[in-house]
Every structure is written in structure tokens, then in C-alpha cells.
PDBQT receptor file of N, H, CA, C and O in Angstrom, charges set to zero:
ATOM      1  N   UNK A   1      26.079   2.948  19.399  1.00  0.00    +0.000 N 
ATOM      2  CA  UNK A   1      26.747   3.182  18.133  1.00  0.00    +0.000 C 
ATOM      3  C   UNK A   1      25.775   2.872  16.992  1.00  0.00    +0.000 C 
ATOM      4  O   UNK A   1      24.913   1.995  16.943  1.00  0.00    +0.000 OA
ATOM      5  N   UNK A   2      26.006   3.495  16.382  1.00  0.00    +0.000 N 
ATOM      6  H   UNK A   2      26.706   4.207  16.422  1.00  0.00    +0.000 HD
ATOM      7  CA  UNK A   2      24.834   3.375  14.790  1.00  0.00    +0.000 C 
ATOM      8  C   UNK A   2      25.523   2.388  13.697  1.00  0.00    +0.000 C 
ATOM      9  O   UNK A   2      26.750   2.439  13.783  1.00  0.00    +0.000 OA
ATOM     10  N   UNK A   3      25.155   1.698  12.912  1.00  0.00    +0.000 N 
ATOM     11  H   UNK A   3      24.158   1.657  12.842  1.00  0.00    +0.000 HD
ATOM     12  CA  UNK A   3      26.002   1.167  11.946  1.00  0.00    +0.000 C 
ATOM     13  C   UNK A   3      27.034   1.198  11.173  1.00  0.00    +0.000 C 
ATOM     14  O   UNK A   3      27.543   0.273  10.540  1.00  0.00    +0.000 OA
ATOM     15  N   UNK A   4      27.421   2.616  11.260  1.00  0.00    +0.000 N 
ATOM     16  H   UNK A   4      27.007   3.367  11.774  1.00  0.00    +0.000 HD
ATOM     17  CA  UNK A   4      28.617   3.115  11.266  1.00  0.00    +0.000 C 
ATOM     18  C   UNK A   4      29.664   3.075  11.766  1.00  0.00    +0.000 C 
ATOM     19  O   UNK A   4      30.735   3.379  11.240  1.00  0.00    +0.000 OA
ATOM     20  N   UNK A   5      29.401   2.542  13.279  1.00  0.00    +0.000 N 
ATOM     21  H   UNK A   5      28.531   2.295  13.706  1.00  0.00    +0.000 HD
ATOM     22  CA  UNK A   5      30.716   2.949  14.031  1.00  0.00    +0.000 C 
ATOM     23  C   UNK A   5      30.162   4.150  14.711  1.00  0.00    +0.000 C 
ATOM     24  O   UNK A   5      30.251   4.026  15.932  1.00  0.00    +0.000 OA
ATOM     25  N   UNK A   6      29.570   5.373  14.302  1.00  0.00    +0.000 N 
ATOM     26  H   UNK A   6      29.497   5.474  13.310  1.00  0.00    +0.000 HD
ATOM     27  CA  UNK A   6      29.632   6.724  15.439  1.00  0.00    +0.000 C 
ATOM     28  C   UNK A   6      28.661   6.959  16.684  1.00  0.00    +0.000 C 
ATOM     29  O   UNK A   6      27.601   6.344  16.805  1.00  0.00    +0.000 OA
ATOM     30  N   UNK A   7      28.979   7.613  17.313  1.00  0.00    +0.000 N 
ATOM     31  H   UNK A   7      29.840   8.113  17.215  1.00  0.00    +0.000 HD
ATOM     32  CA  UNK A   7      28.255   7.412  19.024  1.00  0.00    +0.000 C 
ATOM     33  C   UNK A   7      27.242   7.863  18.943  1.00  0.00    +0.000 C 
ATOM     34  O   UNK A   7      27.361   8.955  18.388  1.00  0.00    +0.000 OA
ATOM     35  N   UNK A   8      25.749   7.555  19.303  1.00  0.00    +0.000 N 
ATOM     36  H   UNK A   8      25.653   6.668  19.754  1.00  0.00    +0.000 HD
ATOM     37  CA  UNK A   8      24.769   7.770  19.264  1.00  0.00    +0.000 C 
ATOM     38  C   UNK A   8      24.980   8.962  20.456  1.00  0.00    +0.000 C 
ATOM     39  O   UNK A   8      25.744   8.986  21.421  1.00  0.00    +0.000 OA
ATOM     40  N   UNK A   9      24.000   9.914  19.985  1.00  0.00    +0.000 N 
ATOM     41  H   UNK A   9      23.380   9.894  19.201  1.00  0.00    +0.000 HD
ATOM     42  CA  UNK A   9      23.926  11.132  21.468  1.00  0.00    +0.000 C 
ATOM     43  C   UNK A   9      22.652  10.519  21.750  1.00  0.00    +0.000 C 
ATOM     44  O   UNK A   9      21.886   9.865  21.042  1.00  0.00    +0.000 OA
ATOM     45  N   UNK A  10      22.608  10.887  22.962  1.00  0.00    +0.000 N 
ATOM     46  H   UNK A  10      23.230  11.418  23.538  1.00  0.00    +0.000 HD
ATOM     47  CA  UNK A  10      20.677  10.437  24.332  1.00  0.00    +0.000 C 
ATOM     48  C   UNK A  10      19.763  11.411  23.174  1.00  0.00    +0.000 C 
ATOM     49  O   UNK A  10      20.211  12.191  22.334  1.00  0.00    +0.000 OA
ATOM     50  N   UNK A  11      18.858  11.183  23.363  1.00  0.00    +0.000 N 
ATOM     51  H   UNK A  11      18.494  10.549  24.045  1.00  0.00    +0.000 HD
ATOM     52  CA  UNK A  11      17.677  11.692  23.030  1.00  0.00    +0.000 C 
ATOM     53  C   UNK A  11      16.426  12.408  23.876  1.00  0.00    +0.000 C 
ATOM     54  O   UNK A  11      16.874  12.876  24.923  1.00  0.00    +0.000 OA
ATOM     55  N   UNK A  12      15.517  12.549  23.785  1.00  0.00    +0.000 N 
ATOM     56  H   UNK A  12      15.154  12.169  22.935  1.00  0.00    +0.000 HD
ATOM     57  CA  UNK A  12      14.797  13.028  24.364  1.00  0.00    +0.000 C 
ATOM     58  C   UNK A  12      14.224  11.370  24.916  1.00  0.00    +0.000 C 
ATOM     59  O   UNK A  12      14.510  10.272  24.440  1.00  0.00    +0.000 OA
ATOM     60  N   UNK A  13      13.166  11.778  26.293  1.00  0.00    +0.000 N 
ATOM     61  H   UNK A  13      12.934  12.670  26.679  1.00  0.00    +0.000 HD
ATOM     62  CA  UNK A  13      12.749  10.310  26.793  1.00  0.00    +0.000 C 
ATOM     63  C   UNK A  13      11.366   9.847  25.732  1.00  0.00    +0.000 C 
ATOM     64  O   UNK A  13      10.822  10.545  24.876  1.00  0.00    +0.000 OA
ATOM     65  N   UNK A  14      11.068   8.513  26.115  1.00  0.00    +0.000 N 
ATOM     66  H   UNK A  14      11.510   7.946  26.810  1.00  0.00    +0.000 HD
ATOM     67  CA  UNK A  14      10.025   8.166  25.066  1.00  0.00    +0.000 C 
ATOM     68  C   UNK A  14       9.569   6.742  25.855  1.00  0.00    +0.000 C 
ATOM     69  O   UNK A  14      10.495   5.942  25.723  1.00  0.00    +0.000 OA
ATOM     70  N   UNK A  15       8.730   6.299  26.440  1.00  0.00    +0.000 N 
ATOM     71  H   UNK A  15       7.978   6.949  26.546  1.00  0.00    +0.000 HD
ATOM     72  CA  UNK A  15       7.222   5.528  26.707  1.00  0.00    +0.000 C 
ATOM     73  C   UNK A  15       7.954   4.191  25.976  1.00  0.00    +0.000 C 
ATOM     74  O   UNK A  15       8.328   4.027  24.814  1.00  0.00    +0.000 OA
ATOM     75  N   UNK A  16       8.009   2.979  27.597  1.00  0.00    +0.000 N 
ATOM     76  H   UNK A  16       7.705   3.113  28.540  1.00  0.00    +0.000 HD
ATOM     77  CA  UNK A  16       8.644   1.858  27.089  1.00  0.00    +0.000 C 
ATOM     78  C   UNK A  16       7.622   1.243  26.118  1.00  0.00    +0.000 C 
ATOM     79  O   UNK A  16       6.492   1.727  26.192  1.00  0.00    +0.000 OA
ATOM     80  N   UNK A  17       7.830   0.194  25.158  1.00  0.00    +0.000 N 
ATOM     81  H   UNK A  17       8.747  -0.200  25.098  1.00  0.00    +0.000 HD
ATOM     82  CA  UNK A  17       7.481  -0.038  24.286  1.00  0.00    +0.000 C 
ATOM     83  C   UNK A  17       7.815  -1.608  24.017  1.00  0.00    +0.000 C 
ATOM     84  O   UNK A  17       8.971  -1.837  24.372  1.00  0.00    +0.000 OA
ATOM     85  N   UNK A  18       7.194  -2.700  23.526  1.00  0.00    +0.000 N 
ATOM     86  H   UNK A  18       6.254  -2.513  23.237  1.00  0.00    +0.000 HD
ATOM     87  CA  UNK A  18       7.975  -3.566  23.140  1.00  0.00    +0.000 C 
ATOM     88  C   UNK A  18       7.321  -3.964  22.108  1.00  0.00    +0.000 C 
ATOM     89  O   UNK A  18       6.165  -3.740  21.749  1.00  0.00    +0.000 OA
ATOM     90  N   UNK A  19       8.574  -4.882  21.430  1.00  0.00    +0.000 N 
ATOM     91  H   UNK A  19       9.513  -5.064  21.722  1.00  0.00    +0.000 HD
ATOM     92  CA  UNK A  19       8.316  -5.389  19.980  1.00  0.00    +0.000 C 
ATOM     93  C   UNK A  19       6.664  -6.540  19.530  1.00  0.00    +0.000 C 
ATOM     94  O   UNK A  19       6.751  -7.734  19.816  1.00  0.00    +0.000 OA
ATOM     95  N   UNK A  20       5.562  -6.108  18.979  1.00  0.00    +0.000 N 
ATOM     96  H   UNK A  20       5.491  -5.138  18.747  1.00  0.00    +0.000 HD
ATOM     97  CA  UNK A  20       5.458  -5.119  18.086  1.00  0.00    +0.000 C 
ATOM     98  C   UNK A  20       4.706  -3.544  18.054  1.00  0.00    +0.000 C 
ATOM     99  O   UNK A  20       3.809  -3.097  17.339  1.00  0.00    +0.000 OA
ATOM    100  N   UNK A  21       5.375  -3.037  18.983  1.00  0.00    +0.000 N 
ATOM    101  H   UNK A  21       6.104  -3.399  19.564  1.00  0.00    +0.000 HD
ATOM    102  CA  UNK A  21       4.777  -1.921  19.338  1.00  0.00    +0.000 C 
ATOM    103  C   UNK A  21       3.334  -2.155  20.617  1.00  0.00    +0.000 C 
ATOM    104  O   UNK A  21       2.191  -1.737  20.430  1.00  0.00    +0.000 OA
ATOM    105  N   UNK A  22       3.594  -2.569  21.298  1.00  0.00    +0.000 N 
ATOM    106  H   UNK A  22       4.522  -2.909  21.450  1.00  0.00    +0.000 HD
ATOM    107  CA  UNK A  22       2.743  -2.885  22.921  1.00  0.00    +0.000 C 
ATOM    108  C   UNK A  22       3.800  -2.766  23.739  1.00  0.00    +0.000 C 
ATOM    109  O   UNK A  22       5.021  -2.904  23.798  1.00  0.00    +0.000 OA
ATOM    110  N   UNK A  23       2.114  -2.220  24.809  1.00  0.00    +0.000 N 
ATOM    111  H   UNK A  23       1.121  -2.109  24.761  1.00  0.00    +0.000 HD
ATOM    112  CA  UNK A  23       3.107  -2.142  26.375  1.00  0.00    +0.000 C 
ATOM    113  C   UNK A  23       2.943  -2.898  27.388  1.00  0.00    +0.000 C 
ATOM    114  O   UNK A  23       3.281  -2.624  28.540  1.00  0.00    +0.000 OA
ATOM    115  N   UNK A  24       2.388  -3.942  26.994  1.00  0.00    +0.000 N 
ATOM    116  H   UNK A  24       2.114  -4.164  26.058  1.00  0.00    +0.000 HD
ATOM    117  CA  UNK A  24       2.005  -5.145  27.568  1.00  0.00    +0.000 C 
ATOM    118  C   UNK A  24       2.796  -6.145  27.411  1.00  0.00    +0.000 C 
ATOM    119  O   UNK A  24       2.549  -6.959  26.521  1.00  0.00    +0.000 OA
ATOM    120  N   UNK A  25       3.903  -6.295  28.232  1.00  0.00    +0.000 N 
ATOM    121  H   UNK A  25       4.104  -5.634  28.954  1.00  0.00    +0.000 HD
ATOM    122  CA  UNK A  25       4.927  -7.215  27.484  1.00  0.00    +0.000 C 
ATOM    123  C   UNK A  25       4.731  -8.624  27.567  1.00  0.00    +0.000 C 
ATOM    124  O   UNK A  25       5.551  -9.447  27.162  1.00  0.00    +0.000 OA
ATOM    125  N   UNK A  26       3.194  -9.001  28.310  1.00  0.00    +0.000 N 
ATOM    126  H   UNK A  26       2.528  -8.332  28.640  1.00  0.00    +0.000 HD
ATOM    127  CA  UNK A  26       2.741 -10.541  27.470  1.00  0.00    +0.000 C 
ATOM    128  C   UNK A  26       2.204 -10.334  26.837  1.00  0.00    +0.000 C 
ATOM    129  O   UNK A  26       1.140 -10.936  26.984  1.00  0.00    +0.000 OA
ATOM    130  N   UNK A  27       2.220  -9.512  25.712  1.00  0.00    +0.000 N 
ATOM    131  H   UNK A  27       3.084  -9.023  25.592  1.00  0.00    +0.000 HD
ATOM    132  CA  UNK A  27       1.686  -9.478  24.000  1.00  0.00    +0.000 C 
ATOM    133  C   UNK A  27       2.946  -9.570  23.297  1.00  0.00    +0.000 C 
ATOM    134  O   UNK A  27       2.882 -10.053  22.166  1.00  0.00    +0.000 OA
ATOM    135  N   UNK A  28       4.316  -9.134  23.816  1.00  0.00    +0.000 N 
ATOM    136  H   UNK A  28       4.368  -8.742  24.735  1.00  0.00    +0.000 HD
ATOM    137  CA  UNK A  28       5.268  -9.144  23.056  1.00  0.00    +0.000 C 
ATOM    138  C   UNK A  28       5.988 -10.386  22.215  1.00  0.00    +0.000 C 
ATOM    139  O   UNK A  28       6.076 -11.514  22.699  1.00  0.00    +0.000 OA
ATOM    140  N   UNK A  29       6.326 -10.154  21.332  1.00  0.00    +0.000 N 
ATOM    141  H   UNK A  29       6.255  -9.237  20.939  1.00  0.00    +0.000 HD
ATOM    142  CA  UNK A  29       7.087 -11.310  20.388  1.00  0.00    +0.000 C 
ATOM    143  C   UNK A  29       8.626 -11.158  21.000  1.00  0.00    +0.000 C 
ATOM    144  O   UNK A  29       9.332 -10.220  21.368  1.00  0.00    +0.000 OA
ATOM    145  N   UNK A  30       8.772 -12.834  20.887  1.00  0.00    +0.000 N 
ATOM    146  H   UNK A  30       8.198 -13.596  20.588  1.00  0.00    +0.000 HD
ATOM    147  CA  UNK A  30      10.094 -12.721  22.119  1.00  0.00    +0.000 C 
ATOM    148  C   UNK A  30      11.060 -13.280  20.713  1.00  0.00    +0.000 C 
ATOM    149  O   UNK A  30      10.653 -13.775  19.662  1.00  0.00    +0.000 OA
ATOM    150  N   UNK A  31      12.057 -13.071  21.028  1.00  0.00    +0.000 N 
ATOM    151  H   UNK A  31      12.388 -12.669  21.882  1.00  0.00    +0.000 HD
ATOM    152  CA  UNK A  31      13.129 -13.083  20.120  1.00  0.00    +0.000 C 
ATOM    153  C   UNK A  31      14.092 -13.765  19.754  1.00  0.00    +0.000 C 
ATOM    154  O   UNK A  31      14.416 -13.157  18.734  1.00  0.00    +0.000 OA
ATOM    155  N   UNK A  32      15.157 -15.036  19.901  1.00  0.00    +0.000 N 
ATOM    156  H   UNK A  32      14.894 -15.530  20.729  1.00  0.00    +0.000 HD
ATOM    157  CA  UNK A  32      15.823 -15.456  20.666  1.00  0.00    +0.000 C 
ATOM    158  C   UNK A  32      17.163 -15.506  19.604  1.00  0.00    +0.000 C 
ATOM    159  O   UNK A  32      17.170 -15.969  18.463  1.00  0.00    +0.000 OA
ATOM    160  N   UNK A  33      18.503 -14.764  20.488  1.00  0.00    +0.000 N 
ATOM    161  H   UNK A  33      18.498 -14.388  21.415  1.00  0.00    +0.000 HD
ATOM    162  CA  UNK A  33      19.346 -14.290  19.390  1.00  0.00    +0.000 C 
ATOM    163  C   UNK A  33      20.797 -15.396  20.174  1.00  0.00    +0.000 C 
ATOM    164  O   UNK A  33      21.054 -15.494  21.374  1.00  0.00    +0.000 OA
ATOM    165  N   UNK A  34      21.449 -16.023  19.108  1.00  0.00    +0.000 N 
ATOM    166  H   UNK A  34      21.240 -15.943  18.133  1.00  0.00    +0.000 HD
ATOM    167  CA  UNK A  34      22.381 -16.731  19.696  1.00  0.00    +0.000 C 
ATOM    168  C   UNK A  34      23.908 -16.059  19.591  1.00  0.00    +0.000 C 
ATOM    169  O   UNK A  34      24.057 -15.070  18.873  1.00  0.00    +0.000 OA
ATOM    170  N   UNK A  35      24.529 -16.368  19.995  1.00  0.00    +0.000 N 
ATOM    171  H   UNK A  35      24.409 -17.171  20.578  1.00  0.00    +0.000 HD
ATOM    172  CA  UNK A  35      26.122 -15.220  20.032  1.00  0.00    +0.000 C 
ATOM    173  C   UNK A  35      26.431 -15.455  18.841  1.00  0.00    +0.000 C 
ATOM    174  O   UNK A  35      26.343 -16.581  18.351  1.00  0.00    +0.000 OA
ATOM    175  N   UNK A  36      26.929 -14.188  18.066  1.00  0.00    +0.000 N 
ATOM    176  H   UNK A  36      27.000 -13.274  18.465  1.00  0.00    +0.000 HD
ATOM    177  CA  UNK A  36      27.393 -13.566  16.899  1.00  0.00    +0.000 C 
ATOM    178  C   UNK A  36      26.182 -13.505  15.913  1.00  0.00    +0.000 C 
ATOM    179  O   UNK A  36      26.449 -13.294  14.730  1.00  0.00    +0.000 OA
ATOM    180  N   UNK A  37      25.103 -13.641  16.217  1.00  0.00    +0.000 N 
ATOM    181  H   UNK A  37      24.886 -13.812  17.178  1.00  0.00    +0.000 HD
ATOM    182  CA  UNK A  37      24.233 -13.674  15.074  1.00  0.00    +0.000 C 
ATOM    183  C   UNK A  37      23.525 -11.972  15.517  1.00  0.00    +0.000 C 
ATOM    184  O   UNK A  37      23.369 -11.421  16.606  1.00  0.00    +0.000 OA
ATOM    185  N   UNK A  38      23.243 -11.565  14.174  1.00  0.00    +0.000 N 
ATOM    186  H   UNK A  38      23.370 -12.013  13.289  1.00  0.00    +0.000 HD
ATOM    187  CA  UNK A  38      22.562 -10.580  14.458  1.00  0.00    +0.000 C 
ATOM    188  C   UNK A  38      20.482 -10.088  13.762  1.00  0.00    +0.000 C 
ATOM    189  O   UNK A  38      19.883 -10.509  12.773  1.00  0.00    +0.000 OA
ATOM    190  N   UNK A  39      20.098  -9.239  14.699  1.00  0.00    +0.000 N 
ATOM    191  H   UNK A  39      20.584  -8.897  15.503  1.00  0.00    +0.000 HD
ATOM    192  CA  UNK A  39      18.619  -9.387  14.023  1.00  0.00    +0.000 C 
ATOM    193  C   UNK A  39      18.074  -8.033  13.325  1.00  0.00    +0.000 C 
ATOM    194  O   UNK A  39      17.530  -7.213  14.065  1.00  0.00    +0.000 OA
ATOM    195  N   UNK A  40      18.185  -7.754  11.965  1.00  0.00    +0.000 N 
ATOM    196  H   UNK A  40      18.626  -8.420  11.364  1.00  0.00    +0.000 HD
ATOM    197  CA  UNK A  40      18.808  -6.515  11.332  1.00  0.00    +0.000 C 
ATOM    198  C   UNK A  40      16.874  -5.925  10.645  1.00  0.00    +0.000 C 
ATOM    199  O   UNK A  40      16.669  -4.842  10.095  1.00  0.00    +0.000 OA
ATOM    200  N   UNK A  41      15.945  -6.840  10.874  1.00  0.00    +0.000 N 
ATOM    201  H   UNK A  41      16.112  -7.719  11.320  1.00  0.00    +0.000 HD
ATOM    202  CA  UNK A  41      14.828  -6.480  10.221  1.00  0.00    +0.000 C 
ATOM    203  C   UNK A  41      14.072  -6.462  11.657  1.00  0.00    +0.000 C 
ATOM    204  O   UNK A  41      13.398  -7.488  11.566  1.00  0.00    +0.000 OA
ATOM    205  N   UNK A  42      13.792  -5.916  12.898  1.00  0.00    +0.000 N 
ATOM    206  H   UNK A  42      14.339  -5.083  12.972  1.00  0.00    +0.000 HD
ATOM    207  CA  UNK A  42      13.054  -5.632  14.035  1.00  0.00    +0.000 C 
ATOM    208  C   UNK A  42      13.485  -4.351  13.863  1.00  0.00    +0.000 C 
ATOM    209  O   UNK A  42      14.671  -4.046  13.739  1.00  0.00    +0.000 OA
ATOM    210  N   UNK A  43      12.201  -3.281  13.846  1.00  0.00    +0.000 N 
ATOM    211  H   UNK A  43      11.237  -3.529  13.947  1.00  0.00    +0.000 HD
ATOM    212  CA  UNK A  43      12.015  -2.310  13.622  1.00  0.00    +0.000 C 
ATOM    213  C   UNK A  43      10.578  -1.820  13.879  1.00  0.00    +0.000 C 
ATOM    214  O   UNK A  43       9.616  -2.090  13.160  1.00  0.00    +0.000 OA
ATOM    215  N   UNK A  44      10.551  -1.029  15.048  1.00  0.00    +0.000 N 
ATOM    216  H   UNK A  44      11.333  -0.809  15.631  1.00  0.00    +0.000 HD
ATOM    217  CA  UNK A  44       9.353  -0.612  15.608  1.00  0.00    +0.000 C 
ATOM    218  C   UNK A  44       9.509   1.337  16.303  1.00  0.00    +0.000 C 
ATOM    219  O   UNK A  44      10.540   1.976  16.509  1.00  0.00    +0.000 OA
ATOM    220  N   UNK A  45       8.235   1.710  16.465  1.00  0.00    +0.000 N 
ATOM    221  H   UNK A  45       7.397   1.190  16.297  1.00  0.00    +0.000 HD
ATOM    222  CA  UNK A  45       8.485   3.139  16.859  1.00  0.00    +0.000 C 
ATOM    223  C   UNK A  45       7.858   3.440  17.863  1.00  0.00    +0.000 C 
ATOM    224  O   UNK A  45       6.695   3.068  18.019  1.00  0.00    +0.000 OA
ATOM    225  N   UNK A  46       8.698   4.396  19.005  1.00  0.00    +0.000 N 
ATOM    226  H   UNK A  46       9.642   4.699  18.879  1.00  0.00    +0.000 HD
ATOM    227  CA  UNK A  46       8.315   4.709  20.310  1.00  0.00    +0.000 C 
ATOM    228  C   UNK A  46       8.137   5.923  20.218  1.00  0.00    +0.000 C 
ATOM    229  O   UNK A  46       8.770   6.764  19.581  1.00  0.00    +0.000 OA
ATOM    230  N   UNK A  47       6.962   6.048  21.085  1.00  0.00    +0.000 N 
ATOM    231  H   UNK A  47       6.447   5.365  21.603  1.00  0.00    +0.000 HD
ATOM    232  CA  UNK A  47       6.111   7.811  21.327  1.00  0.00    +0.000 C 
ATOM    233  C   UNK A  47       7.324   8.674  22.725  1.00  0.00    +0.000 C 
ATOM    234  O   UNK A  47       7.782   8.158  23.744  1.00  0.00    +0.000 OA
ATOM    235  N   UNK A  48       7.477   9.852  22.280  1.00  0.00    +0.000 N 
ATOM    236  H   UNK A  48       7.104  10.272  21.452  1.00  0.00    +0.000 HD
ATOM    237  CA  UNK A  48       8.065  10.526  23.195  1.00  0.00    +0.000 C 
ATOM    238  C   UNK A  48       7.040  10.614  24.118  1.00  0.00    +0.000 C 
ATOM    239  O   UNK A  48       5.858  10.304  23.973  1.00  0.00    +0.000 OA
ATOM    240  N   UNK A  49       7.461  10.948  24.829  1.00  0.00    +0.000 N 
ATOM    241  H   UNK A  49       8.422  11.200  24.947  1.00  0.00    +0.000 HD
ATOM    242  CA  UNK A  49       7.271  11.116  26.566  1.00  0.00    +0.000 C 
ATOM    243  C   UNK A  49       7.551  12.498  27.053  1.00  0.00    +0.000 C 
ATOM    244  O   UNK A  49       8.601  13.069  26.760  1.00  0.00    +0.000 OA
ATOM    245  N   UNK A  50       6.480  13.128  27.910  1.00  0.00    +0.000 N 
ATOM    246  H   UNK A  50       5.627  12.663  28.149  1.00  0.00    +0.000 HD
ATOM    247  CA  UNK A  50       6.583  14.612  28.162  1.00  0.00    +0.000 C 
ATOM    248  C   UNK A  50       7.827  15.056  29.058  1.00  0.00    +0.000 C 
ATOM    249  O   UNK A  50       8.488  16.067  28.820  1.00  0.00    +0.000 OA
ATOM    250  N   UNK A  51       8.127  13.956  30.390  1.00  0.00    +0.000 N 
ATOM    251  H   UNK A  51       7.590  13.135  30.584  1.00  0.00    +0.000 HD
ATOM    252  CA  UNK A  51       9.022  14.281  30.824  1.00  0.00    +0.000 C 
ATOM    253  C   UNK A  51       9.577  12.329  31.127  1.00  0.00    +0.000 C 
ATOM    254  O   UNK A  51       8.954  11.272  31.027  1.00  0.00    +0.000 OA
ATOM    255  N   UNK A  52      10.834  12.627  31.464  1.00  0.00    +0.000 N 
ATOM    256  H   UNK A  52      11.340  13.486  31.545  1.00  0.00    +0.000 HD
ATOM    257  CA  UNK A  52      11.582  11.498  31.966  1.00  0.00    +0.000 C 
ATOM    258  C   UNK A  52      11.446  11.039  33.061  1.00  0.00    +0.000 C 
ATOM    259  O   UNK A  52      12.008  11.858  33.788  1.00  0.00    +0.000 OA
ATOM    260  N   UNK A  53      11.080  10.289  33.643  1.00  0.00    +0.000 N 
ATOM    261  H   UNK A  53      10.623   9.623  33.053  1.00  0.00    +0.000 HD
ATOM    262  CA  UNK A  53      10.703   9.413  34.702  1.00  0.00    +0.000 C 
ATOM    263  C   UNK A  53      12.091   8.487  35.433  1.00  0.00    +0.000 C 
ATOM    264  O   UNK A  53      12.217   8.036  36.571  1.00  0.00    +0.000 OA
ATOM    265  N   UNK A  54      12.884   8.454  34.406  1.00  0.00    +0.000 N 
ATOM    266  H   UNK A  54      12.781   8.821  33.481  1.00  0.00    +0.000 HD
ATOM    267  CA  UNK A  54      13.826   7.040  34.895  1.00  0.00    +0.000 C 
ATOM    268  C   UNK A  54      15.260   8.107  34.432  1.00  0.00    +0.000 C 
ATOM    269  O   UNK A  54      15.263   9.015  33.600  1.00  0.00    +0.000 OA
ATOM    270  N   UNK A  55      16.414   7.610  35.305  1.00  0.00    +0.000 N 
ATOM    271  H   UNK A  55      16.412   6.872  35.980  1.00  0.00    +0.000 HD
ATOM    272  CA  UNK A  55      17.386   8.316  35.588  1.00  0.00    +0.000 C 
ATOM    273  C   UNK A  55      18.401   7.274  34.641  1.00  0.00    +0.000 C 
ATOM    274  O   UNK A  55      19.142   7.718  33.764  1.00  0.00    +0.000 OA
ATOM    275  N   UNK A  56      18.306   5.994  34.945  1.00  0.00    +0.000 N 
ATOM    276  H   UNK A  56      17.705   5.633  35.657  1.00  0.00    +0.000 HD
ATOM    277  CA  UNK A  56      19.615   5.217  34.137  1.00  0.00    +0.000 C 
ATOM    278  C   UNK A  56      18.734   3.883  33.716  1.00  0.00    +0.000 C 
ATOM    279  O   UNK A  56      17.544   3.642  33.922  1.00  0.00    +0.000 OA
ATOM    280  N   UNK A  57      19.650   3.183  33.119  1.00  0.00    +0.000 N 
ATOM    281  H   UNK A  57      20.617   3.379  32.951  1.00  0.00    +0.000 HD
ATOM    282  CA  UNK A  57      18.757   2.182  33.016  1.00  0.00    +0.000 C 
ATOM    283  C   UNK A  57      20.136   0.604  32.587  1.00  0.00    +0.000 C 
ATOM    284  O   UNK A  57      21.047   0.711  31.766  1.00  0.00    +0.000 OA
ATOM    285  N   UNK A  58      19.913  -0.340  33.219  1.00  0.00    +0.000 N 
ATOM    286  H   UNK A  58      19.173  -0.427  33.886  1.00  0.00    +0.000 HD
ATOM    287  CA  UNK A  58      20.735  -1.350  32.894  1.00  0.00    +0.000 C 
ATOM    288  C   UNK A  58      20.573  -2.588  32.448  1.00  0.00    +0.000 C 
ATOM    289  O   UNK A  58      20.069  -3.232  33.367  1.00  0.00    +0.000 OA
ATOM    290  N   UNK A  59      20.787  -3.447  31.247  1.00  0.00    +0.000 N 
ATOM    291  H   UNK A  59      21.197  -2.923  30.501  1.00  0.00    +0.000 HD
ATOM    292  CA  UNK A  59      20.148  -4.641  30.674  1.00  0.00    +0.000 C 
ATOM    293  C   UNK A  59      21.840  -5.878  30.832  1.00  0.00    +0.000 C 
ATOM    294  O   UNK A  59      23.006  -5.777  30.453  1.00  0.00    +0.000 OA
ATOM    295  N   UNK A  60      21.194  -6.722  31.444  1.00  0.00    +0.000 N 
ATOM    296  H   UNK A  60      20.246  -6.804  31.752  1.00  0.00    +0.000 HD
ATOM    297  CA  UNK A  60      22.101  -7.637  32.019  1.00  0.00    +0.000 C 
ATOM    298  C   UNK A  60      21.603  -8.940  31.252  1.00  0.00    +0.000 C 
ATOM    299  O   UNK A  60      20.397  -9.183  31.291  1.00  0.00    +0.000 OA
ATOM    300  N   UNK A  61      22.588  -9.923  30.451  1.00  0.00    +0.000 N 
ATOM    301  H   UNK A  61      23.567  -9.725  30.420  1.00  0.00    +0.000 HD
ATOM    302  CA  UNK A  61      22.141 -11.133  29.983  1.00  0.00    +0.000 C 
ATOM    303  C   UNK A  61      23.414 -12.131  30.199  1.00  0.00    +0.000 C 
ATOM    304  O   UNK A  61      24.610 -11.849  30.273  1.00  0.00    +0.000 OA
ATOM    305  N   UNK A  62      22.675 -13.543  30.283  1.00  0.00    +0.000 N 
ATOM    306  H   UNK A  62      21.703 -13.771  30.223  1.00  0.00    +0.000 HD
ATOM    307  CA  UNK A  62      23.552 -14.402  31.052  1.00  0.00    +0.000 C 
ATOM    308  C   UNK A  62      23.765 -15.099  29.948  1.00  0.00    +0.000 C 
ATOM    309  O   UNK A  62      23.126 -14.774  28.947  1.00  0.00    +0.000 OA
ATOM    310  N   UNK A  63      24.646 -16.138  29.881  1.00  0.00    +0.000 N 
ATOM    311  H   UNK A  63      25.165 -16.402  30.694  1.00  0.00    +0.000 HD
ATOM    312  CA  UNK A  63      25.008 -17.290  28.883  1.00  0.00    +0.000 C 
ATOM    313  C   UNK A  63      24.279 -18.535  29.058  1.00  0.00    +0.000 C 
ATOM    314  O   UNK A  63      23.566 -18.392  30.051  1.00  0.00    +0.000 OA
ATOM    315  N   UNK A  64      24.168 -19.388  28.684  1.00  0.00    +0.000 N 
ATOM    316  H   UNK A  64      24.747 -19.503  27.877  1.00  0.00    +0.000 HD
ATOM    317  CA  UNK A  64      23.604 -20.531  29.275  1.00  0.00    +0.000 C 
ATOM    318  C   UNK A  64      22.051 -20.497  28.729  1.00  0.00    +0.000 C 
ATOM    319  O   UNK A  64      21.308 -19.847  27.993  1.00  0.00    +0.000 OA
ATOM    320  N   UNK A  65      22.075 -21.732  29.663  1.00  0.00    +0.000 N 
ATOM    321  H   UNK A  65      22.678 -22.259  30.261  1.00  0.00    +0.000 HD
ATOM    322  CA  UNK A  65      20.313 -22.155  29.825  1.00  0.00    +0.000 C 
ATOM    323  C   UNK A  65      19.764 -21.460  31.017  1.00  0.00    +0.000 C 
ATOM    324  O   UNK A  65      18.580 -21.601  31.323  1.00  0.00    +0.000 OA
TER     325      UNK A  65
């Protein structure tokens, strides 16, 4: 959903990426977001990708320590 409220449609595929733009994700800046807070200034850009490689994809996070 976009900030609006309306449903984002899929896109074309695009070359994982992490924040600040590396694909080396021990270069990445790690983040750490606590429940109800939100992080509204991370903003980075990913290169499309010729074809799609990956079929689904699922991000799972736990509570706790």
C-alpha cells in the first residue's frame, strides 16, 4: 500500500539492493525499528533487472530479543 491507503501493483523485477544502495549486505546500515514507530526518511534506488530470477518472496520478524 502507498501512503495513501491504495494497492501497490508488482512491478517489473529489479537487483536486490540494500540500504545505502550495496549488495553486500555487510556494508549495509542496519536499522532498528521498535513497534509503532515508523522510518519515513530511508530512501534508496534499485536497478531493474533483465529478467526475474525469484518467484515469491517472504520476510518473517519475531518480537523479542
Amino acid at each position: 500500500m502507498d501512503p495513501g491507503g491504495v494497492a501497490i501493483q508488482p512491478g517489473s523485477a529489479f537487483d536486490t539492493v540494500f540500504y545505502p544502495g550495496v549488495k553486500n549486505p555487510a556494508q549495509a546500515v542496519v536499522f532498528t525499528v521498535m513497534p509503532g514507530q515508523a522510518l519515513d526518511s530511508v530512501i534508496f534506488n534499485v536497478q531493474p533487472r533483465a529478467a526475474s530470477s525469484l518467484y515469491s518472496i517472504e520476510t518473517y520478524s519475531f518480537p523479542g530479543p
